[in-house]
N, C-alpha and C positions, 0 to 999 in steps of 0.2 A: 504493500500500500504506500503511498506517496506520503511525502511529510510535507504539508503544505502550510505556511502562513496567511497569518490575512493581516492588512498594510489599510489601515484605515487614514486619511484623509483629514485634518482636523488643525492643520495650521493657517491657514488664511484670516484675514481681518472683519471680516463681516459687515465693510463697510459699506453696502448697501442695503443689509438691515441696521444699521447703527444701533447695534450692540452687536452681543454674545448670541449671534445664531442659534450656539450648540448647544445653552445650558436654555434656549426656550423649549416649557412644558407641549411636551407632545401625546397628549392621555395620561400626563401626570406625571411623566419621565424626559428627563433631558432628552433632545433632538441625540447628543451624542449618545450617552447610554442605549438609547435605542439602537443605537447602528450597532455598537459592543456588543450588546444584547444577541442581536441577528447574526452576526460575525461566532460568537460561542459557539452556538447551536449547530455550526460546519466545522469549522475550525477549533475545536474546544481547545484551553492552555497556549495557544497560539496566533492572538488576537494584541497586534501592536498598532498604535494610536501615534502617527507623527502632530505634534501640537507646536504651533509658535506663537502668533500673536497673543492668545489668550488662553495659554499656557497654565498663567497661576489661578487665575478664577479657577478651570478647569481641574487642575490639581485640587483645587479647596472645596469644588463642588464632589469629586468623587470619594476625598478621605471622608467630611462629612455627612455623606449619604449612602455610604460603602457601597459603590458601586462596584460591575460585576469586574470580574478579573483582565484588564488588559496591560499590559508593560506601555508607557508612556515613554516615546521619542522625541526629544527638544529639539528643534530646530532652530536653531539662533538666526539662519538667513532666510526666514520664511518669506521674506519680503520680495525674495529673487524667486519667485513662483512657485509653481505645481510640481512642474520638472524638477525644482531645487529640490523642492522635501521630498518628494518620492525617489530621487538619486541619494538622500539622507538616510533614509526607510532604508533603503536595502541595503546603503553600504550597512548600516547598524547589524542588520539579519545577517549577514556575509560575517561578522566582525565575529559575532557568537560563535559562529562553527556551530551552529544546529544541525546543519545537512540538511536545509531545506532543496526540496526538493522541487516547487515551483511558490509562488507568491502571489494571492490575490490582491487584488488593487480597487479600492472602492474610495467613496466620496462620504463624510460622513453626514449630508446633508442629501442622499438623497434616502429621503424618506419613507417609499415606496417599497424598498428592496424586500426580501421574503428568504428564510433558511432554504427554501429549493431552488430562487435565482441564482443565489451564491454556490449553491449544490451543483447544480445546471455546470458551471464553470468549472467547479473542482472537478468532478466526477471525470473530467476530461484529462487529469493532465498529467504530465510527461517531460520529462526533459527539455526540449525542445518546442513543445507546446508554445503558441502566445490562442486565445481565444479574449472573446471581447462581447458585450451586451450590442445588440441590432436591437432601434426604434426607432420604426420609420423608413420611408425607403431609399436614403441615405446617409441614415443620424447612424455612428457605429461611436462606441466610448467603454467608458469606465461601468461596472466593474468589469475588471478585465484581470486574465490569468496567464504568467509568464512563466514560463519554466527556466530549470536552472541557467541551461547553454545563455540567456540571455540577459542574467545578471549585470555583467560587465556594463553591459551596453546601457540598462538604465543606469546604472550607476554614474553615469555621465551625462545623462538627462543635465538639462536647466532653462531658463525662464519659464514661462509659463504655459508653454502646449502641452504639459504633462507628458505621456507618450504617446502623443500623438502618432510622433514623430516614428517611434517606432514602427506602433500597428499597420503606418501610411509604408514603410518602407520596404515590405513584402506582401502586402495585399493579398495575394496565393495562400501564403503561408498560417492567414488568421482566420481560424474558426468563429463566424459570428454565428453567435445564438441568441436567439428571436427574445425578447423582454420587455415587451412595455414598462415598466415598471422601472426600468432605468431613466426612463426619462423625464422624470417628476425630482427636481432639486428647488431648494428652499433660500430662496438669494433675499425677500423680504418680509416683514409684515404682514402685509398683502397678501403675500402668496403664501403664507401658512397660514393665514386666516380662510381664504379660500380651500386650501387642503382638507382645514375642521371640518369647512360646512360640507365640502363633497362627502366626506365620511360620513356627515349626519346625514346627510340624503340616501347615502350608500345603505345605511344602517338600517333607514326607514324603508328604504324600497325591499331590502332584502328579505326583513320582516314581515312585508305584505305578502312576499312570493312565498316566504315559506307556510305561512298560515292559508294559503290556498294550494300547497302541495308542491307547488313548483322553488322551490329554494334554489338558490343561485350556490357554486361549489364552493365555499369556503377560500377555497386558496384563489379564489380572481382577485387579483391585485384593484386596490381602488383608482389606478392609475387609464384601467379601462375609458372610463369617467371622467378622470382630470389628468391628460395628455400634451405634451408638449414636446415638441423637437427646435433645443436651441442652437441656434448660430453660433454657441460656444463647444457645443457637441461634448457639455458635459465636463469642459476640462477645465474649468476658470480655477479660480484658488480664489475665491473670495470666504 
């Protein structure tokens, strides 16, 4: 069986929700613990949190709420983008000597994600694997799963197209698999306040269907619902 890590996303500024993104209540639970949360449930014991703008809030929210188990990565140049702290991310994992054996790569802001999205990607991988979330029909991103042979190369990642750069540079080579659900990330106010209400719509419709026999499967993503494909294709560092 493969030894895979998961590389969550969690340095950026949040400066077009002006605050802390990660510590707003999403069902009563940080936006980030949520991701952590989903991240365990694939990846148990190997769930790392690269963090830099808002580092200590984040620290202080997790000791005093004992949040669930992740190793927390500082990144002091989070400013130099997505690229920077995910080439941070892994040189750290590399530095361990874990033997990982590939590394998933997620956003900790997109909110949407589900333990079988993430599933979806692991279950696939391989040394040389890279695989990536398809939504939309030409939005391809993050989460995205890289195998070892290609360590190096992110490790050189910087500014902010995250690995773009990479997944664009063998096209052949990247297994996209289909996820609406990747494409629903939380940049404001607004748009997690819209998130709520789709849920509460989602919650009441689904209740109707089940009380007249026809219930909706459980694992549909609310993102069915509230869809978007952005021109950042997922890779901002905000």
């Amino acid at each position: 069986m493969s030894r895979i890590a998961t590389l969550i996303m969690a340095a950026g500024g949040s400066t077009r929700f002006g605050g802390c993104k990660l510590l707003a209540p999403v069902n009563g639970m940080p936006l980030l613990r949520r991701s952590i949360n989903t991240a365990q449930q694939v990846t148990p014991g190997h769930v790392f949190t690269v963090t830099g703008a808002w580092h200590e809030a984040i620290e202080k929210a997790r000791i005093e709420e004992s949040w669930e188990p992740s190793s927390f990565i500082y990144h002091h140049g989070w400013a130099q983008g997505l690229g920077s702290s995910i080439a941070a991310g892994v040189r750290y994992l590399v530095s361990i000597q874990a033997g990982y054996d590939a590394i998933l790569v997620m956003l900790a802001d997109q909110i949407d994600l589900t333990p079988a999205n993430l599933a979806a990607l692991t279950s696939q991988a391989a040394p040389r694997a890279m695989l990536c979330a398809a939504y939309g029909e030409s939005c391809r991103g993050v989460p995205a799963l890289f195998g070892s042979a290609h360590f190096d190369t992110l490790m050189r990642l910087n500014g902010d197209s995250g690995a773009r750069q990479l997944l664009r540079s063998a096209p052949s080579a990247v297994v996209a698999v289909l996820m609406p659900s990747a494409a629903v990330d939380i940049d404001t106010p607004d748009a997690l306040a819209a998130w709520h209400q789709a849920a509460i719509q989602s919650h009441s419709h689904d209740s109707c269907l089940t009380e007249s026999g026809n219930g909706l499967d459980s694992t549909t993503p609310l993102s069915a619902s509230f869809h978007h494909c952005s021109h950042k294709e997922s890779y901002h560092h905000d």
